[in-house]
Each structure stands twice: as structure tokens, then as C-alpha cells.
C-alpha positions as CSV (number, residue, x, y, z in Angstrom):
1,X,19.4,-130.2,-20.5
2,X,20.5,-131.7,-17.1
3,X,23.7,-129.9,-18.3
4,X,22.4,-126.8,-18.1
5,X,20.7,-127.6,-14.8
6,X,23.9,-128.5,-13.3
7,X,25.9,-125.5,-14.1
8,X,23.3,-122.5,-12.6
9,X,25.3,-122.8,-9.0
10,X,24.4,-123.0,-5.8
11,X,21.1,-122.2,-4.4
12,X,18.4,-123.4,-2.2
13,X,17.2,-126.8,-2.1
14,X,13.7,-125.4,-2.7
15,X,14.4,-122.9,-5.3
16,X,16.4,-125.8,-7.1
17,X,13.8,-128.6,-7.3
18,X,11.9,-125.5,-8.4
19,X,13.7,-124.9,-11.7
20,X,14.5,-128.5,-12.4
21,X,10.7,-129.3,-12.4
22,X,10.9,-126.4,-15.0
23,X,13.7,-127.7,-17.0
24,X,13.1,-131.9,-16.7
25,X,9.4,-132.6,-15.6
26,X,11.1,-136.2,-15.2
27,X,13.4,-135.5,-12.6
28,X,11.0,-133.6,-9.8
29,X,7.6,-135.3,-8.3
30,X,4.5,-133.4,-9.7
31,X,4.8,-129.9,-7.9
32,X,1.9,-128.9,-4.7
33,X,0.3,-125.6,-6.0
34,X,2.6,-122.5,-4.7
35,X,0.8,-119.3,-4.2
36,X,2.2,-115.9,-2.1
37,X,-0.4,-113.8,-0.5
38,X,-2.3,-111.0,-2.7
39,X,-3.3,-107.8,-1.6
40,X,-6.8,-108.4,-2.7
41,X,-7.0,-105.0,-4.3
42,X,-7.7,-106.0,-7.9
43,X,-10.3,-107.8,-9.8
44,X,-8.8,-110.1,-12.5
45,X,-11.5,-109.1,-14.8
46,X,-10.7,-106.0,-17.2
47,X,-13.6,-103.7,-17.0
48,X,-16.2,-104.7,-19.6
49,X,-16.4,-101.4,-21.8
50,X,-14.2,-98.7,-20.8
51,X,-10.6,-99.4,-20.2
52,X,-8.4,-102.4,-22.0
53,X,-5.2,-102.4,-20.7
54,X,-6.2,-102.0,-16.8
55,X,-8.1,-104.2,-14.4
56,X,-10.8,-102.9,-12.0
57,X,-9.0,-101.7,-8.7
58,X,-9.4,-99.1,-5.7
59,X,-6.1,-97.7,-6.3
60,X,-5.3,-96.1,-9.7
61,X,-7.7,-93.2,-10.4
62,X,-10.4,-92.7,-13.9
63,X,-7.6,-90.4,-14.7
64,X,-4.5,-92.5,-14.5
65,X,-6.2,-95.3,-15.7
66,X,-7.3,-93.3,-19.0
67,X,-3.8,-91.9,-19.6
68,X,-2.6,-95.5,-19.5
69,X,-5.0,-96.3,-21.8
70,X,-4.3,-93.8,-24.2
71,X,-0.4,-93.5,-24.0
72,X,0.2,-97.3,-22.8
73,X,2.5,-95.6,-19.4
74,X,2.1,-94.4,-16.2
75,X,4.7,-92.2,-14.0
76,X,4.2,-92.6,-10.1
77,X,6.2,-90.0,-8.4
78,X,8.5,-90.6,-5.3
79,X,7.3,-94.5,-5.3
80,X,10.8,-96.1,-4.2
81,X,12.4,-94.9,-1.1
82,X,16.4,-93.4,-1.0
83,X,16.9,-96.0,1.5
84,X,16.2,-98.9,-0.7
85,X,18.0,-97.0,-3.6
86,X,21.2,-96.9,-2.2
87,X,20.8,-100.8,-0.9
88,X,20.1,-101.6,-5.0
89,X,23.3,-99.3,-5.7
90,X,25.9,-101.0,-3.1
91,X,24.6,-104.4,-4.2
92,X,25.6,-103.2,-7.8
93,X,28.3,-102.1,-7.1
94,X,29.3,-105.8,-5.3
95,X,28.1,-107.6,-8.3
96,X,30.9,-105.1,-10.5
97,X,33.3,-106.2,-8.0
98,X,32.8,-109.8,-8.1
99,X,32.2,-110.0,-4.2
100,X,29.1,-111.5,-4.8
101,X,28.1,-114.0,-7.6
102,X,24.8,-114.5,-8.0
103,X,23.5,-117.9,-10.0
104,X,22.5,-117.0,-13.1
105,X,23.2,-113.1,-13.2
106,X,24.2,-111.6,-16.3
107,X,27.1,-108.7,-16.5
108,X,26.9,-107.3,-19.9
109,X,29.7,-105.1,-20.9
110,X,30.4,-101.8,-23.1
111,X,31.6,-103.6,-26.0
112,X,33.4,-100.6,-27.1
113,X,35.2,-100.1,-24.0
114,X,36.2,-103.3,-23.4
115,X,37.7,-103.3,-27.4
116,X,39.5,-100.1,-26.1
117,X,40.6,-101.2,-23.3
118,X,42.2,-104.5,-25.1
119,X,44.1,-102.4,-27.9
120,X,45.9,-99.9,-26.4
121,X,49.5,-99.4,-25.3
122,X,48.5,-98.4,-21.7
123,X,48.0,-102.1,-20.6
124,X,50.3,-103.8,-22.9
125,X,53.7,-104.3,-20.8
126,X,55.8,-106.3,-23.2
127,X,55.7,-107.3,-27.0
128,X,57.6,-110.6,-27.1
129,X,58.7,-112.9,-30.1
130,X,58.4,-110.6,-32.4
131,X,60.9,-112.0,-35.1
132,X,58.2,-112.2,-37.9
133,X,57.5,-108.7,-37.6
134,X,59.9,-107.1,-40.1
135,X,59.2,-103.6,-38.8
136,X,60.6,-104.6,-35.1
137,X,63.1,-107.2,-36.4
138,X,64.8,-104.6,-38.4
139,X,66.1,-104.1,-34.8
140,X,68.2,-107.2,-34.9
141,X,70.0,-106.3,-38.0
142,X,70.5,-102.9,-37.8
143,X,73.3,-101.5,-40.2
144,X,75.6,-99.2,-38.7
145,X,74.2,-96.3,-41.3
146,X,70.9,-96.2,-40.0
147,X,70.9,-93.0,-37.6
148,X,70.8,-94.1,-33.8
149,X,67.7,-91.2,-33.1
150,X,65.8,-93.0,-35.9
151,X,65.0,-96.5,-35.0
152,X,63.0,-95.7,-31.4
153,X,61.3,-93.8,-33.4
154,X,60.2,-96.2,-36.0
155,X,59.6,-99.0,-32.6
156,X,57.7,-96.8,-31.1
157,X,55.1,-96.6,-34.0
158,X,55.2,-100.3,-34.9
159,X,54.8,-101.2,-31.4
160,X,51.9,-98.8,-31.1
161,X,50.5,-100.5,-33.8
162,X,50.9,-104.1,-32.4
163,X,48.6,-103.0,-29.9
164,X,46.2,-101.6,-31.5
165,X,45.8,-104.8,-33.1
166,X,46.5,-102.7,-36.9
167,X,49.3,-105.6,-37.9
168,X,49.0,-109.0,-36.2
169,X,52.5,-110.5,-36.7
170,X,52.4,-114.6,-36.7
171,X,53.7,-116.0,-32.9
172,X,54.1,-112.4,-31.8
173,X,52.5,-112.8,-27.8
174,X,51.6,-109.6,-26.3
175,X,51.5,-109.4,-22.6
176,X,49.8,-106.9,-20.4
177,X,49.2,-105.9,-17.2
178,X,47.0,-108.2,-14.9
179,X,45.8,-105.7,-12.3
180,X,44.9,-103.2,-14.7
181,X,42.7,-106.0,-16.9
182,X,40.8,-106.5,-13.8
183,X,40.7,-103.0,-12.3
184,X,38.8,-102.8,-15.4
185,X,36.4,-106.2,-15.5
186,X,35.8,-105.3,-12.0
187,X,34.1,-101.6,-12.1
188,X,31.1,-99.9,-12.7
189,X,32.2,-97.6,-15.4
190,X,32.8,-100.6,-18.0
191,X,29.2,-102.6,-16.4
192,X,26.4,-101.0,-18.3
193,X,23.9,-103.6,-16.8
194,X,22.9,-106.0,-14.6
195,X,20.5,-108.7,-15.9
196,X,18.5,-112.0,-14.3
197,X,19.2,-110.8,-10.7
198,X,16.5,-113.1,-9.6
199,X,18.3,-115.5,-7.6
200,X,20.1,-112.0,-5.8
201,X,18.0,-111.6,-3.2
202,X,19.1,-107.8,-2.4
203,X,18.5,-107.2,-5.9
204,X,15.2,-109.0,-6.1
205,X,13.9,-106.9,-3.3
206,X,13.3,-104.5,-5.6
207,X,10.5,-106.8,-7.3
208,X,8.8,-107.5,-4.1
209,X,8.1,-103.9,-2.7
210,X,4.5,-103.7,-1.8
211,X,4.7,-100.0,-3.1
212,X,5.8,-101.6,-6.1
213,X,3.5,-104.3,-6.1
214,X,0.4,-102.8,-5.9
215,X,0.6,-100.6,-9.0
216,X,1.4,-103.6,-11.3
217,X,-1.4,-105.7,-10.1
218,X,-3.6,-102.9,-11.5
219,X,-2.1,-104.5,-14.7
220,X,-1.6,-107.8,-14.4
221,X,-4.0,-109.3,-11.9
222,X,-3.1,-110.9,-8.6
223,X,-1.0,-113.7,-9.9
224,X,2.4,-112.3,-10.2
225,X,5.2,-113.3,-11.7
226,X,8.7,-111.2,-12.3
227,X,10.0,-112.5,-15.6
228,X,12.7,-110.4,-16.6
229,X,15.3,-107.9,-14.4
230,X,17.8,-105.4,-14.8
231,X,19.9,-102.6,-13.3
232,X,21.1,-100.2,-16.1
233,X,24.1,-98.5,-15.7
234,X,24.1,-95.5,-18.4
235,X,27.3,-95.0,-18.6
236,X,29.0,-91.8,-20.4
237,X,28.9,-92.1,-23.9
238,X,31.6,-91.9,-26.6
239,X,31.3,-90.7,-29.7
240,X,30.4,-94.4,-30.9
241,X,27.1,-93.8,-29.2
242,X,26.7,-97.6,-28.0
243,X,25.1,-96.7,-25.1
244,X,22.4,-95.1,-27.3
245,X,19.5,-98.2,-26.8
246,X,17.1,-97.8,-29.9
247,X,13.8,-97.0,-30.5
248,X,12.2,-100.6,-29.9
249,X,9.1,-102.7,-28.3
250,X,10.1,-105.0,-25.3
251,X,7.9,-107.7,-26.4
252,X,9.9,-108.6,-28.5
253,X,12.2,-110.2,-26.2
254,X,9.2,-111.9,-24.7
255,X,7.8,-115.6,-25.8
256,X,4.9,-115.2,-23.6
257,X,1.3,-113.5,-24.3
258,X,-1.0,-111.8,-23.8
259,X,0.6,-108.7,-23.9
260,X,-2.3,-106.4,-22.1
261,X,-1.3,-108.8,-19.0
262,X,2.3,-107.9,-18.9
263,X,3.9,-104.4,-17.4
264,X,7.5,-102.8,-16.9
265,X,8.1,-100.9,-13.7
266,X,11.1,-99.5,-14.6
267,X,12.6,-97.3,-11.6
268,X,15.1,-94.2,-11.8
269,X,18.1,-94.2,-9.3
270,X,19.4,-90.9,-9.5
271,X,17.9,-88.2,-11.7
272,X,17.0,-88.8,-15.4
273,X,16.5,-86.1,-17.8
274,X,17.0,-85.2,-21.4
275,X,21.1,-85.0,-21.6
276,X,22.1,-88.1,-19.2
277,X,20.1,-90.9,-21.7
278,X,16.5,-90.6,-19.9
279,X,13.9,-92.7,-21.3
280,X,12.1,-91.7,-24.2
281,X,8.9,-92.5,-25.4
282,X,5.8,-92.8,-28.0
283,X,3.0,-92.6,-26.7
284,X,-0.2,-94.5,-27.8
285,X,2.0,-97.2,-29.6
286,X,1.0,-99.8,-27.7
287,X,-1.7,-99.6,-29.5
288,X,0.1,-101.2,-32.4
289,X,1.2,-104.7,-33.6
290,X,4.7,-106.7,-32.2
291,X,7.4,-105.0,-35.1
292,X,10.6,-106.3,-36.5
293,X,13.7,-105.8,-34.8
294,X,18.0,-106.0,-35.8
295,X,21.0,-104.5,-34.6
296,X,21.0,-100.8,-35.4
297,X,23.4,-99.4,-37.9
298,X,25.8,-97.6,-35.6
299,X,29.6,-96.9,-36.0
300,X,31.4,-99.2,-34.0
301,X,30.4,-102.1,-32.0
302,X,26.8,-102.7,-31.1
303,X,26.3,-103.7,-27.5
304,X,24.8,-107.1,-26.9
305,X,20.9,-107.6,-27.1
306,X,20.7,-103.9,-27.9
307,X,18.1,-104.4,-30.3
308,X,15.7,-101.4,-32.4
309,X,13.0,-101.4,-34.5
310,X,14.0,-101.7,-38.7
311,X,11.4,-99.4,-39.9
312,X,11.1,-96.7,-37.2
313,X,8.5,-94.4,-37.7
314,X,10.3,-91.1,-37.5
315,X,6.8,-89.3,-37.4
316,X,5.1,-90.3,-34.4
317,X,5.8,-87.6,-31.5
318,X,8.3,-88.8,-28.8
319,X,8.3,-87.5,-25.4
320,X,11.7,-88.0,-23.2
321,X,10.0,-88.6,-19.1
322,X,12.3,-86.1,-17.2
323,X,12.3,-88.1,-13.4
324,X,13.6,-87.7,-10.2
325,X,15.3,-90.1,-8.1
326,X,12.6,-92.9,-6.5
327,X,10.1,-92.1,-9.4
328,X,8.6,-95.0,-11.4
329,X,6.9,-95.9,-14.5
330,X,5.0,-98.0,-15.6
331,X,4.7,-99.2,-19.4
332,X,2.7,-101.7,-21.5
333,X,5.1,-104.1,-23.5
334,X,4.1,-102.9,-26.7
335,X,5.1,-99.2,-26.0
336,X,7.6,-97.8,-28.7
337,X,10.6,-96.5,-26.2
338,X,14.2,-96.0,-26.0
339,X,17.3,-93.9,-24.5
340,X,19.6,-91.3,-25.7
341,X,23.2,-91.1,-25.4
342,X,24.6,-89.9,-22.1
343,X,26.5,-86.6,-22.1
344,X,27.2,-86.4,-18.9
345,X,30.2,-87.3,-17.3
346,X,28.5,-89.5,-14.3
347,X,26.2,-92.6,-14.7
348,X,23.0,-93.3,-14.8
349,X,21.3,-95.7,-13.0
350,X,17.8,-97.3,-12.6
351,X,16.2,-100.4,-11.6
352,X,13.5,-102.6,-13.5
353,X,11.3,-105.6,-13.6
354,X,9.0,-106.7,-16.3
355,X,6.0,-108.7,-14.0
356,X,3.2,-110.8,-15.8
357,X,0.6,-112.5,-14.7
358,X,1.1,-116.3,-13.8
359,X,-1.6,-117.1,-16.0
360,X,-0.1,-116.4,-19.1
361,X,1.4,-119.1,-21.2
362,X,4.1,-119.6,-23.6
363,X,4.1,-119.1,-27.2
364,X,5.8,-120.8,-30.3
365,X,8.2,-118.2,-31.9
366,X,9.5,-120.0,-34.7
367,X,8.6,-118.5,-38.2
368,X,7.9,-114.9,-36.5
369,X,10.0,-111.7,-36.4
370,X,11.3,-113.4,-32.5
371,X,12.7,-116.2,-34.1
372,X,16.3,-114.7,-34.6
373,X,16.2,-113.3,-30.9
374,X,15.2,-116.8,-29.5
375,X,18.3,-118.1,-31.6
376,X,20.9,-115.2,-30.3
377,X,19.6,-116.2,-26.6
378,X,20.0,-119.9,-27.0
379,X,23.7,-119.1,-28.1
380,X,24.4,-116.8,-25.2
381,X,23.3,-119.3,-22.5
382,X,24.9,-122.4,-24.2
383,X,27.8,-120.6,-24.1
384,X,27.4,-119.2,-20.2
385,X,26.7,-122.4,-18.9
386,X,28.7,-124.9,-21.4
387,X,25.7,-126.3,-22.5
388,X,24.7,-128.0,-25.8
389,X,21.4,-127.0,-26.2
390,X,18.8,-125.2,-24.4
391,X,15.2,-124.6,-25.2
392,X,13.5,-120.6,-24.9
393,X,11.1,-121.8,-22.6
394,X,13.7,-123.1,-19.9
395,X,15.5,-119.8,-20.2
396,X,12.3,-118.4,-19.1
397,X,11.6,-121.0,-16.5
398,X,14.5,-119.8,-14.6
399,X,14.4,-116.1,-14.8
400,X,10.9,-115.7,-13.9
401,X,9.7,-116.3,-10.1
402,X,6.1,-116.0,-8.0
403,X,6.2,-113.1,-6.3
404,X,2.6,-112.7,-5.4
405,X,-0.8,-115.2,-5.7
406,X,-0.3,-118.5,-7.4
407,X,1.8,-119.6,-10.2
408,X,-0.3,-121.0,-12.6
409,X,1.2,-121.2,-16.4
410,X,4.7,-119.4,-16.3
């Protein structure tokens, strides 16, 4: 584990004794308690008959609070200003452009594009070596019956098949273009998301907003913590449809309860309707139980973590939330929800963090439907950081931070 700890780069002194007393309890003195100021709004007490999923507070209406309670979301109109939009959408685009490098950020990929990208003849410059290809060698032992106008021809195809990857000829090397491989690892229309921005402090702003802040502590109480962040990038969608992001539950990514005390504020960047991917959801599911989860059973490659419920209930009535730029919602972790494809031809953007309260605590996955999730994570992060082994709860430990009251459990 010190491993692991070693390789999350550079950061403040405080921030790093911080996460070390998360990962080796050994190596840090016993922490003083830390606590950021509340806004007092809240009583950490549910009301005691008629609402479950909402605390008592002096800013959410009977009305709002009921349609949480029945539908398990909440859209606040014009919450987010442009100004702080467009700070979240340069910062993105540095993060794309590797001029910043935040520790710990994620850049997750179309996997489709990048495959396309990597198979095709307009970044391959050269095909070299290529004697144990018979189709090119022919070449070197042309007879002087073979037509002339024939055999470009018959490179052309073999070559375009090298690089498509259809024939993989032993010690052929295949050389391409350097500038084009990072024009494209460096740009916002392969980057379809942004994760763990909590150690990017423009980013993070975003989960500090008092706007933002005092809608989820009608959910979660005064103790908050932000546990999981992202910036989506929707990107136009081929006919492989993997930016399509199943109907699914995000608790199941989470190994911490209880699930009434965690909520998603999930912010739109630009406009989000019906044909560029908006979200899409059921209402009243939160209501339900945690389901299983997989990969979906798409054409093509299935973008990483991407994950959908097995047994979708095609039934229950789906509602896509049509919202305007600086709108937010806010959603209980159990909520059945999801995106469509995007059919436009620009991106779409929006901003999110999943806040819970400090005082809830971890929870054993193994033998549950999260076990194969915790196992896919531990892989990913192992292989990020060049570590041997890493436990779910120190993945955890360092994406979530106090952003209000005290930290207590998380």
C-alpha cells in the first residue's frame, strides 16, 4: 500500500498526511477532528412521519420535498452560474490538453475511437519488414508477366489491411505519425469524461458552491463529504452507440450506506435535451432494492465502467429531464437513470458530484452483486499507479474530501 501512496503525485503537505492516515493508519499520528463550517440550515434528523429521503430544512418546499420523495429527484432551475460554467469548461479543456495534471484524475477514453483511430491508414506512415507477409513480398519477386498496373493495386489493399489490423504478419512494425497520435490523446472529442477531479481545485469548485451546497444538505445532513466526481463529455455518437450509458443504479459503484444519506447533483453545461444524450430517468425507483449490474450487450467496444442493469424492466415509465444550461438535479443513489446516444454533431457536457454524509460508513462487498465492480476497480488503479494491491476502501479514502461540517466515518 505505501506503493500506491507514493505514486498519487504531488500535493499539499496537508492534503497528503491526510490520505496517508487513510491508506496506513501507522504511518500518520492519530488525526485532530477536521470540520468546515455548515450553513446551519438543516436538522440531521429525517422528519419523523412524513418524508424519508429528506431532512427537515427552511429551504426546500412541502412540494419539492414530496416530489423527491415520490420520484427519488429534484430539478433546480438556473442554480450554477455561466461564469463558473465556462471556468469548469476551460479547465476541461486543460485537463484534454495535458497542461494540467491533476493527482489522481482519471481521463477515460471512447474506446471505439481510440480503436479507430489505431487501425486506420490515415496515421500509419510506413509498413516496414514486411518479408513474412506473402501478399507484400510478392513485391520482391515479381515475374516480369505480372502486369505493371496490377501489383499497386494488390499493395494497396494488403497494406490497407495491415492497418486495419485484418492480417498481423510476424515482425512486420508499423509506424505512424506521432503528432497526429497525440493531436488525438490530447482533445476533447476523443475525452468523454473526466473522473476523481478532487485534488483539481478549479474543478472541485464546483463541489463547494454554496448554491450547490445548500440543496444537498437537505439530503445528506450538515456533514459533507464529495465522494465521487466527474465532468461528462457526451460526445457524438457512432453507430456503435458506446456513448449510450445504460439504464443502471449508481449505488452500485458505491461501498458505503446508507443510501437515503447520499445524493447526486449532477449539473448541465450547455443544453440537454432528448436528441444530444440528456439524462433519462424512472421515477419512483429509488424506492427499490441495489440490482445487478454487467457490461451491456452492445456492438463494438463497451466503454470502461459503463455499467447497466441485467434485467431492465422495460415497463416502468421513463422520463428524459430536458435542461438548460446552469440547471441542476438532484437524485437519490438508487434512482433507475441513464443517457441516450448523442445525435448531434457537438458535445455535451455537464458537471457532477455524488456528496454523502461524513457519517456514513463503509460496507463489506464481497459475496454481493458489487463484488465484480470492486474487482474491475482494484485492477484499474493497480494498474494506474503500478501498484500490487489496493483495498476498495483506500480508493474511496482518496477520492472523497470534507467539504462542509466534520468528517466523521468516510
Amino acid at each position: 500500500m505505501e506503493r500506491f501512496g507514493e505514486r498519487l503525485g504531488e500535493r499539499s503537505a496537508a492534503r497528503l498526511e491526510t490520505l496517508l492516515r487513510h491508506l496506513s493508519p501507522r504511518l500518520a499520528a492519530v488525526p485532530a477532528p477536521i470540520s468546515v463550517p455548515t450553513s446551519a440550515q438543516v436538522c440531521a434528523v429525517p422528519h419523523s412521519g412524513r418524508f424519508c429521503y429528506t431532512l427537515d430544512n427552511n429551504l426546500l418546499t412541502t412540494e419539492q420535498r414530496q416530489f423527491y420523495e415520490d420520484n427519488g429527484y429534484l430539478l433546480i432551475k438556473n442554480l450554477v452560474s455561466d461564469e463558473d460554467i465556462e471556468r469548469f469548461r476551460k479547465e476541461f479543456t486543460r485537463i484534454c490538453k495535458r497542461e494540467v495534471k491533476p493527482p489522481g484524475v482519471m481521463i477515460m477514453k471512447d474506446e471505439s475511437l481510440r480503436s479507430q483511430f489505431g487501425q486506420s491508414e490515415k496515421v500509419v506512415n510506413k509498413v516496414q519488414d514486411f518479408q513474412e507477409d506473402e501478399e507484400l513480398f510478392r513485391y520482391c519477386t515479381l515475374p516480369e508477366t505480372l502486369p505493371t498496373w496490377m501489383f499497386p493495386l494488390l499493395c494497396r489493399k494488403e497494406f490497407t489491411r495491415i492497418c486495419k489490423r485484418e492480417v498481423k504478419p510476424p515482425g512486420v512494425m508499423i509506424m505512424k505519425d506521432e503528432s497526429l497520435r497525440s493531436q488525438f490523446g490530447q482533445s476533447e472529442k476523443v475525452v468523454n469524461k473526466v473522473q476523481d477531479f478532487q485534488e483539481d481545485e478549479e474543478l472541485f469548485r464546483y463541489c463547494t458552491l454554496p448554491e450547490v451546497l445548500k440543496y444537498v444538505e437537505c439530503f445528506t445532513g450538515p456533514n459533507i463529504m464529495a465522494m465521487h466526481t466527474m465532468l461528462i463529455n457526451k460526445l457524438p455518437d457512432s453507430d456503435k452507440q458506446t456513448f449510450l450509458h445504460p439504464m443502471h443504479q449508481d449505488l452500485h459503484y458505491f461501498p458505503f450506506r446508507p443510501a437515503s444519506r447520499i445524493v447526486c447533483a449532477w449539473t448541465a453545461m450547455e443544453r440537454a435535451h432528448q436528441d444530444n444524450g440528456c439524462l433519462v430517468v424512472q421515477p419512483g425507483t429509488h424506492k427499490t432494492t441495489l440490482k445487478p449490474h454487467g457490461y451491456p450487450e452492445l456492438e463494438g467496444k463497451t466503454n470502461k465502467l459503463f455499467h447497466g442493469l441485467l434485467d431492465e424492466d422495460e415497463k416502468i415509465p421513463k422520463v428524459h429531464l430536458v435542461m438548460e444550461k446552469g440547471d441542476t438535479v438532484f437524485f437519490h443513489p438508487l434512482l433507475i437513470h441513464g443517457s441516450g446516444i448523442n445525435r448531434t454533431s457537438g458535445f455535451r457536457k455537464s458537471i457532477s458530484c455524488h456528496f454523502a454524509s461524513s457519517e456514513c460508513h463503509y460496507i463489506d462487498v464481497k459475496n454481493t452483486t458489487q463484488e465484480h465492480l470492486e474487482k474491475e476497480l482494484q485492477e484499474m488503479v493497480c494498474k494506474k499507479y503500478d501498484a500490487t494491491s489496493v483495498d476498495l476502501k483506500d480508493i474511496w479514502n482518496f477520492r472523497a474530501r470534507l467539504v462542509q461540517g466534520e468528517r466523521i466515518n468516510l
